[in-house]
N, C-alpha and C positions, 0 to 999 in steps of 0.2 A: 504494500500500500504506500510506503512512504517513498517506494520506487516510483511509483506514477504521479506522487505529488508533484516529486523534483523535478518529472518530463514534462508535467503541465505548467509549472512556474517559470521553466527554461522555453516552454513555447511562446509563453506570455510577454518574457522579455522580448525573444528574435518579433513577434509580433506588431508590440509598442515600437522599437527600435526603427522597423521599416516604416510603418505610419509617420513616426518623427521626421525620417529622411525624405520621405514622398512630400510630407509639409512643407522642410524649408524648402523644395524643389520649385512647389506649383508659387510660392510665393515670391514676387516678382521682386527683383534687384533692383535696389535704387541706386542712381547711374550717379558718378562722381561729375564734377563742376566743368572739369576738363574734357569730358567727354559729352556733357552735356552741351557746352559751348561750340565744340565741334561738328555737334551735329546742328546747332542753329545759323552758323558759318555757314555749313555745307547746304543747309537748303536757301539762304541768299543766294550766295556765287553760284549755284547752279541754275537756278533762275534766272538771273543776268544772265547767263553765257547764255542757254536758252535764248532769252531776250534779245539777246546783241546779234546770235549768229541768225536768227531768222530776221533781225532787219538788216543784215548784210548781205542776205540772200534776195529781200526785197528790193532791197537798194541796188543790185548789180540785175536782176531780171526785170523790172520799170525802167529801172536809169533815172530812179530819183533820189543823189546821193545823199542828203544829209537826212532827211523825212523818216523814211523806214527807219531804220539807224534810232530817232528819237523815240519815234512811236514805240516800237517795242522794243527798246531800254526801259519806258516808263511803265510799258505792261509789263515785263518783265521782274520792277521794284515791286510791284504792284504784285506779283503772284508769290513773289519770293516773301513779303509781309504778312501776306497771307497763310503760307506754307508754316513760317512760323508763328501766328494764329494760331493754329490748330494744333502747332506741337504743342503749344500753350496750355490752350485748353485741354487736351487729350492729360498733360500730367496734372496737370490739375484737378480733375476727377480722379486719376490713381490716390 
């Protein structure tokens, strides 16, 4: 009898044990200042480039050099501000 105790005490720990590891798993990492900044970097400058390459692409297929060039540089602020909007909000509900 005090043999099956020990087996059911010994499953109870390996049991607890995985639950605990599964827990910290599913629980999400909160991301350091460095890398948080980096990713709000990376969706500006992606956006501009974005921005700039499709209005050098219009600017050279119209041959209207400075216009396209402007327009979507400014759509492009404009999505990149947004982009980070949403990373905003999104950790802000975490």
């Amino acid at each position: 009898m005090d043999n099956n105790n020990d087996k059911i005490s010994d499953l109870k720990k390996k049991i607890n044990s995985i639950e605990k590891s599964h827990q910290s798993e599913s629980m999400p990492k909160k991301e350091s200042g460095v890398s948080f900044g980096f990713k709000i970097s990376t969706e500006l400058v992606a956006a501009l480039v974005v921005g700039v390459g499709i209005g050098l692409l219009v600017d050279n297929y119209f041959n209207t050099k400075p216009f396209g060039l402007i327009i979507f540089f400014i759509l492009g602020a404009f999505a990149g501000f947004f982009n980070v909007y949403r990373v905003m909000r999104r950790i802000e509900k975490q």
